[in-house]
N, C-alpha and C positions, 0 to 999 in steps of 0.2 A: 823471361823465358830461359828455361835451364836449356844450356846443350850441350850432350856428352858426347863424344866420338867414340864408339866402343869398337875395337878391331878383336873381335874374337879368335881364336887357334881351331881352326879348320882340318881334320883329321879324317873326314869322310866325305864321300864323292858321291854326290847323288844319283840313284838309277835314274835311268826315264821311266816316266809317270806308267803305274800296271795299273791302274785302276781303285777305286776308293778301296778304305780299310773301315771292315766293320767292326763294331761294337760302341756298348755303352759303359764303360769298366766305371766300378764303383772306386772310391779314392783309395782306400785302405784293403786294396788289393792290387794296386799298379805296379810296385815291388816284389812281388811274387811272379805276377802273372805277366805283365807289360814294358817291364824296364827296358830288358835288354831289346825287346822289338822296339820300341821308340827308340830308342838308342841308335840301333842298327838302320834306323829310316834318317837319322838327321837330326834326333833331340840330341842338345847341348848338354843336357842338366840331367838331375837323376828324378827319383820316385821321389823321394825327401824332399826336393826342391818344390815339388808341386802340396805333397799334403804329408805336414809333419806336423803332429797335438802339441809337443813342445818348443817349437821353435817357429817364428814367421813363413809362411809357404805361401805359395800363390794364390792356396785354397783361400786365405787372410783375403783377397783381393776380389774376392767372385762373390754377389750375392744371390739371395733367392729374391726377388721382387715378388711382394704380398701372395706372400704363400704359395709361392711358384708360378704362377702365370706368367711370369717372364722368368730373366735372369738379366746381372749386373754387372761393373764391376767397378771398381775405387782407381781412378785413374790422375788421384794429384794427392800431397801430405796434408790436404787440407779436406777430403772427405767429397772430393770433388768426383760425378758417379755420369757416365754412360751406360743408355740402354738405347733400345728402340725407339723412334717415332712411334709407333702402334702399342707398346707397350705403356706408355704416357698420354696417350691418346685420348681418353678418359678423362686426365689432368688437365689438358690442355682446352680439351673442350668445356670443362668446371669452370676456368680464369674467362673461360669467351663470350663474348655478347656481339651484338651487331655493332655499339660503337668501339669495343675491343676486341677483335673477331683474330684472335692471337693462331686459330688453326688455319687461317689464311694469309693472315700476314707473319708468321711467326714469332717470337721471342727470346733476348735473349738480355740476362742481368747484365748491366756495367758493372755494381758493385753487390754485393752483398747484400743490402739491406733492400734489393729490389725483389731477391729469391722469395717467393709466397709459398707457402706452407698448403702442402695437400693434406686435406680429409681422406684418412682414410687410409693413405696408403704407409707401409712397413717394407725393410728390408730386416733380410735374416742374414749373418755371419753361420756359419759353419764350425762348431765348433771343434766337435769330434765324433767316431763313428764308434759304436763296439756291438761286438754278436751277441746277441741274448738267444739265441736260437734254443739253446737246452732249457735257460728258463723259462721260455714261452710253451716249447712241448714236453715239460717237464710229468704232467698232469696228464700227456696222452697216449694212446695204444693203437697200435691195428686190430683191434676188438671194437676200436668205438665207433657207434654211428657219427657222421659229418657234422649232425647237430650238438651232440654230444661233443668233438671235439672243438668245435667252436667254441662252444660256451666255455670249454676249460679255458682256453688259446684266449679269449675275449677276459676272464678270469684273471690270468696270468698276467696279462698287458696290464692288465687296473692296478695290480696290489702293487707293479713295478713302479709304474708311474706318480701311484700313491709315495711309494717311500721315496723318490728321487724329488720329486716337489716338497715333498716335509724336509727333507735335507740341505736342500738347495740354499746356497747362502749368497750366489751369484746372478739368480732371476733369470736363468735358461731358462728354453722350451725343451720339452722332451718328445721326442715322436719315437714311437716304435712302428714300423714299415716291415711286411711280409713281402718273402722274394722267390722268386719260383715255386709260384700259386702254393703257397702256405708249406713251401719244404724249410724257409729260413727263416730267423725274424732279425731286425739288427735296429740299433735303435742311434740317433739322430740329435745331437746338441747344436741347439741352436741362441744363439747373442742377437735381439729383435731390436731395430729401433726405429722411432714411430715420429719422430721430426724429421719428416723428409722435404724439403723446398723445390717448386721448379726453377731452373738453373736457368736450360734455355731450349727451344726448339726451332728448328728450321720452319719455313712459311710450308704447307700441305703440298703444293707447287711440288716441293724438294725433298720433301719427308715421305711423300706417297705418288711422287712423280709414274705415272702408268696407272695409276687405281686397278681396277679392277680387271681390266686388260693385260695388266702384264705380271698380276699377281701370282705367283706362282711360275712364273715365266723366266727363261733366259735367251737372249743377252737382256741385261737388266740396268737402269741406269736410276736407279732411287736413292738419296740421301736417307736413309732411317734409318736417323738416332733422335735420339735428346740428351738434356742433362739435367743430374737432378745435384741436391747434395745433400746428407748425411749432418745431422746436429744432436748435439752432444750434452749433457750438464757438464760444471767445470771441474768433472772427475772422469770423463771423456765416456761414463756409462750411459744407460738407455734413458729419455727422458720424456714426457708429456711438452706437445709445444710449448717452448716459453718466449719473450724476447729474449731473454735472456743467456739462452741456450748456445754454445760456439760451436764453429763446425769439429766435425767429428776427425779424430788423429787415428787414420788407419794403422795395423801392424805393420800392412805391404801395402803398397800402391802398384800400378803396371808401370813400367817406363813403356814410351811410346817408338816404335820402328819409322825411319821414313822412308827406311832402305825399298818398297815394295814387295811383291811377287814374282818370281819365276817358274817357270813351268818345272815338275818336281818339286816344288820346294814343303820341306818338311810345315805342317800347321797342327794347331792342337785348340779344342777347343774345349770348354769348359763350363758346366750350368747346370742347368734343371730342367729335362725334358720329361714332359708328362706323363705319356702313356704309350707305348709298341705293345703291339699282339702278334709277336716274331713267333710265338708257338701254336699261332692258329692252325684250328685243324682242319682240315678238306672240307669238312662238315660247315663251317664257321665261314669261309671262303664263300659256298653255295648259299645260305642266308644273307651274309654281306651284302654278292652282288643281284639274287636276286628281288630280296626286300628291305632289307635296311637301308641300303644305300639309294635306289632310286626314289625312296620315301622320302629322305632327307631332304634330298637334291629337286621333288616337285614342292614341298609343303615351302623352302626357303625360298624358291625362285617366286613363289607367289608373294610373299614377305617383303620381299627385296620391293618388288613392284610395288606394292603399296606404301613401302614407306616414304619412295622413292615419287612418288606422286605431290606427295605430300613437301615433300622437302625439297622438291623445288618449285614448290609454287609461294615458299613462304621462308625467308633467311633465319629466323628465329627456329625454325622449325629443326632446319638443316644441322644449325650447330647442336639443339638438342638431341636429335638422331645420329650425331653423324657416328660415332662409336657403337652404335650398335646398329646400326648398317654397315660397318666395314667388320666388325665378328658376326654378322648373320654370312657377309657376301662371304668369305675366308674360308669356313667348311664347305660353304656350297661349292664354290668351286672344288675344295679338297676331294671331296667324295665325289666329284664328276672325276678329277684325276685320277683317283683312287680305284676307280672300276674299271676306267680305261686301262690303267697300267694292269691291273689283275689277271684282265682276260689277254693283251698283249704280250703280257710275259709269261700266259698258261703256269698262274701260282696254283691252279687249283692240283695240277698234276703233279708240281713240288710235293706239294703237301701228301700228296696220293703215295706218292713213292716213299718220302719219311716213316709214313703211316706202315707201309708195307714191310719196311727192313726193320721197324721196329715190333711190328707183329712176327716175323721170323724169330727175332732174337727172343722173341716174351718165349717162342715156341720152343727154344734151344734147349731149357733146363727145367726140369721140375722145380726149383726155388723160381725161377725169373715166372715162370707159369702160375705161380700161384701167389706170388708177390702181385704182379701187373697183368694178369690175366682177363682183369676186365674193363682196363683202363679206356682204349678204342671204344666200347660198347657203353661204356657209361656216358663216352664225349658222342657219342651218335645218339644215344635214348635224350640227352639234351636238347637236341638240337630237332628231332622229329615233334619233341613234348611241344617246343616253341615256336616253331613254324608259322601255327595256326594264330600265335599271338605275336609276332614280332612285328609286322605292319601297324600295328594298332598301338603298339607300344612306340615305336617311332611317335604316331601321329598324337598319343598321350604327351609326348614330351615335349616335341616342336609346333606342334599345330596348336596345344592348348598350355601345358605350364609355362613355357619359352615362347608361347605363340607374339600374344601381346600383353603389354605392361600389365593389366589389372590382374591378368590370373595371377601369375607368381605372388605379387604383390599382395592379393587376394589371401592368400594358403597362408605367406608368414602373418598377415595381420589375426586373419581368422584362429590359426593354431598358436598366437602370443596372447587374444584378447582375453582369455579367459580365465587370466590373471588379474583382470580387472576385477572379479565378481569374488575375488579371496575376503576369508574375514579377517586376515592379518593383514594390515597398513602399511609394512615395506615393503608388500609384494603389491599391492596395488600401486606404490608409487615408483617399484623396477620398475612393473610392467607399463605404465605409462611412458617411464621414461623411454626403453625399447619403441613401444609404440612413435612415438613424437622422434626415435633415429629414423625409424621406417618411412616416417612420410616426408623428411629433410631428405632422406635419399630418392626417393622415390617421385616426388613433386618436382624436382628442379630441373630432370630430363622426360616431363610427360606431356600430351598433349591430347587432348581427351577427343579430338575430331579424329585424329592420328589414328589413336586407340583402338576407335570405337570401327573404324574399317579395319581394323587389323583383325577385332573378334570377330566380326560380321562375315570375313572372307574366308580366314583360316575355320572359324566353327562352321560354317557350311561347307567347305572343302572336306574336314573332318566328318560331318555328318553323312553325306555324299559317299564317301571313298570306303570306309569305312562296316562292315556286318553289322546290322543291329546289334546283336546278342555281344560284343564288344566295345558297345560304345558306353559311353558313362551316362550314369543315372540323371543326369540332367537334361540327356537330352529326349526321355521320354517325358520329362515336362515340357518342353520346349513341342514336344504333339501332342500334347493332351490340351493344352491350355495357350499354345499360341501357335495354331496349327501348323505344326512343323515348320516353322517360319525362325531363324534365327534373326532374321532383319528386327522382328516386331520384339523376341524376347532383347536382344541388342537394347532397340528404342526404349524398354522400360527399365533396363538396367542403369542404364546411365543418365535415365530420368531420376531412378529412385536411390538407389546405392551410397552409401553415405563415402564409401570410397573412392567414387571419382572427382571429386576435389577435395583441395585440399583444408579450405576450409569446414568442409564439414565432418572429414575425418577428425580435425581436430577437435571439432565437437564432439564428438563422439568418444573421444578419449576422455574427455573432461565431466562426459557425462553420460555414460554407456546404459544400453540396455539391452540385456539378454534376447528378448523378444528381437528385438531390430537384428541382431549380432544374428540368428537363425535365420529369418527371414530374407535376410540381404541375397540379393539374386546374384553381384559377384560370388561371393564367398560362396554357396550353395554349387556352382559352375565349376567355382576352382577346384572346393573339396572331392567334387566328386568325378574330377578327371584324375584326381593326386589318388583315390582309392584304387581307381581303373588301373595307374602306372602299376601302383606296387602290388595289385592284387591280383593283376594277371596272370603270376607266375606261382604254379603251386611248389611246395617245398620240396616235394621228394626231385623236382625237375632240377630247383639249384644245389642241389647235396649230387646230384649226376654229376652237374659240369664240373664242383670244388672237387669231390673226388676223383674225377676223372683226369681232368687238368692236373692235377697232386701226383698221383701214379704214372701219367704219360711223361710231365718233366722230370721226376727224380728219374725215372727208366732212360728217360734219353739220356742223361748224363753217367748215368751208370751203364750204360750200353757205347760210351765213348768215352773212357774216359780219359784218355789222354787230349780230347778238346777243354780246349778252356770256354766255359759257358758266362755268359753274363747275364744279369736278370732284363726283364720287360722295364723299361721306363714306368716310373711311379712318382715323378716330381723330388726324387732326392740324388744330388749332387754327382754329376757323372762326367767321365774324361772318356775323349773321342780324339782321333788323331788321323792325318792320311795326308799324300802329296797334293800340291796345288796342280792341276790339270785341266785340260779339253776334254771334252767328249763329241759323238757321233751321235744322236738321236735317231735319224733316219738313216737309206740309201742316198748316198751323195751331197750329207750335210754333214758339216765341219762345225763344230763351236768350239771360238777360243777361250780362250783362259781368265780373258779380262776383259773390263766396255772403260773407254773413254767418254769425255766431256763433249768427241765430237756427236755421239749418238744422241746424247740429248737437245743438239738443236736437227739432230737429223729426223728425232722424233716429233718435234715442236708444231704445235697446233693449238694456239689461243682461243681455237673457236669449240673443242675439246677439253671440258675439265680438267679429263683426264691426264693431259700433253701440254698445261697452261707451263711457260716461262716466263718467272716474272723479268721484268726491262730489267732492271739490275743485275740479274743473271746473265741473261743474255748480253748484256752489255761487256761484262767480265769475262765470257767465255770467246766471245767474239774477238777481244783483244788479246786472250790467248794471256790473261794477265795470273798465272799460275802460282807466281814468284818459286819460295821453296818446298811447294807442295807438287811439283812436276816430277816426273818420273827421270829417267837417262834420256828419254828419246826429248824430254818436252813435254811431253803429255800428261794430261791430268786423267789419273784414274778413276773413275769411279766405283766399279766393283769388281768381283774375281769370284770364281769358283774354286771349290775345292773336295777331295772323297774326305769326305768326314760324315758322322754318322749321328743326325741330329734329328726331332721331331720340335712339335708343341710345346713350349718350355725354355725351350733355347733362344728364344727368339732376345736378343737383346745381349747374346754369349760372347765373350771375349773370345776374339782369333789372333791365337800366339805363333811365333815365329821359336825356333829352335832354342836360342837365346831365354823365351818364356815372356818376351817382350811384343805388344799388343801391334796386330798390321790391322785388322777390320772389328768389323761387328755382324755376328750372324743375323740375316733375317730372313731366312725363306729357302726353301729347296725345291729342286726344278721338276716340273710337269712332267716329263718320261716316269719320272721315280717315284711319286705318290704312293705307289704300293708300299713305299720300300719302311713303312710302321708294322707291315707283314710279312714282306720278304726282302732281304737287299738286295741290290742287285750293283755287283761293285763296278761294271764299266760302264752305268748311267746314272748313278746315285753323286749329287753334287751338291753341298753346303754353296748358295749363295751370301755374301757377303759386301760390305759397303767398304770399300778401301777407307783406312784409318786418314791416310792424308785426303782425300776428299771432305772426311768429315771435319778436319781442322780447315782444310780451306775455304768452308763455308760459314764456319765460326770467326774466323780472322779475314778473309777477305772480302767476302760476302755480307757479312751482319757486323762486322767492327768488332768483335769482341774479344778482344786481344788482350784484356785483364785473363783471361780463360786460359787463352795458350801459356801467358808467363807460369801459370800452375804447374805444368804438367813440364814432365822430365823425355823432351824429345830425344832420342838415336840416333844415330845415323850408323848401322852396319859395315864392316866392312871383307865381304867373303870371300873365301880363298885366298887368305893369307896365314902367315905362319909364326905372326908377333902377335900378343897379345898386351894390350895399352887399356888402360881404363880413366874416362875420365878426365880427360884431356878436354882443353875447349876447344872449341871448334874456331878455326881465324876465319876470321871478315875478309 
């Protein structure tokens, strides 16, 4: 184990905590727009130090896990990678079986050649950002209809991407991403590599300690991390699993803090969060909470129930559900928080007044009046058009594509098969090949008893709830010919369907027939829920919301312009920053700053999934056996709040100290603030986090794995001093 003693030169004094700091700043605007505020709050380091194209930055250190679904980061010289428990979750449950049941009992390598290679999953490097914004609207006017400028804008993105992939001599990715609903466009290099190994994971016990109970909850006492690592060809580029393959030699790695948390203390955090609707409009609000949201939140909770029936009547069952029972339970509860906080913190009224100062100002001038004059009315003529479909479009999505395993499954096999029936021979033998990924993915977490109550429930839920003249085309078969009976069409689907096992799908690849391919009662069910999604909505209704949303965000920003704006989350690469703090949730409730090790035996309840400690834990916590992972008082940390400003995305995000040196790992933000992908609200908004030294103390004294810690470049801080030393070893 390396360890450094870093006594840094201490020049500012921290306030007491005002409350979180919003935003999502893009990297390649932190210098302009952010420096001297982080500065002024407690950053050590500048803009450069975080994200600079020529030289190593911290950016080097952060990655995107498979295409944003999480975030990562490089935390040893050897490619050695921290994320989430729940972010690996997926991985974990892959390696598991009943007699290896690794989500229960966790895992973690000794050496290197124990790390197993995941299907499937990629990390992306960041390489560098630039504005194409003129290239993209190069081609447009305010003459043009929305269809029309799309297609240019859709134009524009292809012939760029075309020439940057013909040129490429390095095997980037290229993304171009639109930023404030189609006023910017900026585009996105990314460095992919796809031998990624599981490292090691805590037992579920410690990874997901509180389940669904405390999900979203604070005070919080959950281990969620894992580790993965990073492999390389012996040119340290991107490579197809090989043995062969060496771990990956990052630019930067994190050095690791043991120093803790204080209240105040500067944090900064770092990732890919997916998606905020911080520009929702009043309109958007009112749909939200009176049909999207309690739609979501009945059709899952029925979800939830079934699978949950299932998987605990059968331990085979459990491990292949259990990641897709814990991202069904995760929005559900989201959106129950999410309505709560809306109407709590009267966002509808925010929104009413934005709306009102920015219809003044459209009023002030003949250019602003003729610029954005009908920006408000466009975003309202949306929202009246969809009304009448937006229930039905929930119950399209979760009740039937997302409902249960066959439909989705259903759509991609149904819309790939018919590549089989080409008279060219490499496309029959892609498409086979595609087909035969589909049912490797697909067959190894399905369970067709499972299944088949999940169509049964949700499609008659769906039928039920649901207007005729909204529902998809399959279910006037289901009255015509099995008297409105889901139960009975159900019993012949998965009597006849070549797609509910897996051996006869793969017949069916091997030896396909058109006739069969139409008549299959899955694929007929799927297809014609997938027309009902997308067909809901007619055109002139989404050419309202683009141009309306277009003209209401440039005008706001042009109607302020001395605020610095930052775009809606989109899953590309964002810095967030604010003091570590408490909050008040209610009248006469206090919440601190941080949970100890004492809360998890004060939780402890074996006869509760949720609250199981396993003996070795317990046994460890009881002796108080901390060693150098204990705070000043003695106590062992386990997690910390802080105003940072994070969604979906981040989960798995590096939490930096002043320095730029790693104290936690984001996972979850607290129940008062669910709103806040809408509106922030900065003295109840709190980034929860897993104290870093908890997660080495359950690597090194909990699971043995102490090859781990030698990797990784521990700290030890030393604040409010006025020498600066680097480096130094630390004496025994």
């Amino acid at each position: 184990m390396k360890r450094i003693l870093l006594i840094a030169i201490v020049t500012i004094f921290f306030s007491p905590f005002a409350g979180a700091q919003e935003g999502m700043w893009l990297m390649h605007t932190l210098k302009e727009i952010n420096e001297a505020s982080m500065q002024n709050s407690g950053f050590r380091l500048t803009a450069d130090d975080i994200y600079d194209i020529n030289n190593a930055s911290i950016k080097d250190a952060v990655l995107r896990l498979n295409g944003g679904s999480c975030t990562a980061e490089v935390i040893s010289s050897q490619g050695l990678v921290l994320t989430n428990h729940h972010c690996a979750y997926g991985a974990i449950q892959g390696f598991s079986s009943p007699e290896n049941d690794y989500l229960t009992d966790g895992f973690f390598a000794k050496s290197k050649d124990q790390e197993m290679h995941i299907d499937g999953f990629e990390v992306s490097f960041l390489v560098r950002i630039e504005d194409v914004t003129s290239r993209i609207l190069a081609d447009t006017n305010s003459d043009m209809s929305e269809e029309d400028r799309n297609e240019a804008i859709d134009s524009a993105k292809k012939s760029l991407l075309k020439e940057l992939n013909e040129g490429d001599t390095e095997g980037y990715d290229y993304e171009v991403k639109s930023f404030y609903y189609g006023n910017e466009f900026y585009m996105f290099v990314y460095n992919t590599y796809t031998d990624i190994r599981l490292v090691g994971a805590p037992p579920e016990s410690v990874g997901k300690y509180g389940g669904d109970t405390d999900n979203w909850m604070w005070p919080r006492h959950t281990g969620d991390f894992s580790m993965l690592r990073i492999y390389a060809d012996a040119d340290n580029n991107p490579a197809d699993y090989s043995e062969s393959n060496i771990p990956y030699s990052p630019k930067r790695h994190l050095k690791i803090s043991m120093e803790g948390v204080e209240q105040g203390d500067f944090t900064m955090v770092m990732g890919y969060p997916g998606s905020t609707d911080r520009f929702l409009s009043s309109w958007g609000i009112e749909q939200a909470l009176e049909l999207h949201n309690p739609s979501v939140v009945d059709i899952r909770d029925l979800k939830l129930k079934t699978m949950k029936k299932h998987m605990d009547a059968d331990l085979g069952v459990r491990i292949q559900y259990a990641a897709k029972y814990a991202q069904t339970a995760n929005y559900w509860k989201y959106y129950i928080g999410q309505s709560k906080g809306l109407r709590a913190l009267d966002v509808h009224s925010q929104k009413q007044a934005i709306e009102k100062r920015f219809a003044a100002w459209v009023e002030s001038s003949p250019s602003t009046k003729a610029e954005y004059g009908e920006a408000l009315g466009l975003i309202e003529n949306y929202y009246k058009a969809t009304d009448a479909t937006a229930k039905a479009d929930v119950y399209a999505l979760e009740a039937g594509l997302i409902g249960s395993d066959i439909t989705l499954f259903a759509v991609r096999f149904g819309r790939t098969a018919s590549g089989l029936f080409s008279d060219d021979a490499e496309t029959v033998e892609a498409t086979k090949e595609r087909l035969s990924g589909l049912c490797d993915n697909f067959f190894k977490d399905y369970d067709m008893a499972t299944d088949r109550d999940l169509f049964t429930n949700l499609m008659t839920k769906y039928k039920e709830d649901i207007a005729p003249e909204h529902l998809p085309s399959f279910f006037a078969t289901v009255d015509s010919k099995f008297k409105g009976s889901i139960e009975k069409y159900a019993t012949k689907m998965y009597a006849k369907s070549f797609l509910v096992s897996e051996e006869s799908a793969r017949a069916f690849i091997e030896n396909p027939s058109e006739k069969d391919l139409d008549k299959d009662l899955a694929i007929s069910a799927a297809m014609s829920i997938l027309q009902a999604y997308f067909g809901s909505m007619e055109s002139s209704a989404q050419a309202d919301f683009d141009k309306g949303y277009r003209l209401f965000v440039k005008g706001l920003r042009e109607m302020q312009p001395n605020k610095a704006f930052y775009p809606d989350a989109n899953s590309t690469m964002r810095c967030t920053y604010g003091p570590v703090g408490d909050y008040s949730p209610a009248d006469a409730v206090e919440y601190d700053f941080v949970t100890t090790a004492n809360g998890i035996l004060q939780k402890m309840d074996n006869s509760d999934p949720e609250f199981v400690v396993p003996a070795r834990l317990e046994e460890l916590l009881v002796a108080r056996d901390y060693g150098q992972y204990a705070d000043d008082s003695g106590e062992l940390n386990i997690c910390f709040i802080h105003g940072t400003d994070i969604t979906g995305g981040n989960s798995g995000s590096p939490v930096m100290n002043a320095n730029g040196d790693l104290i936690g790992i984001a996972f979850d933000g607290n129940w008062e603030a669910m709103s806040g992908d809408i509106a922030f609200e900065p003295s109840l908004q709190r980034t929860i986090s897993v104290d870093i030294r908890y997660v080495l103390w359950i690597i090194d004294k909990f699971s043995g794995a102490t090859n781990l810690i030698d990797e990784m470049d521990l700290v030890w801080d030393t604040k409010n001093v006025t020498t600066s030393e680097e480096a130094i070893s630390d004496p025994k």
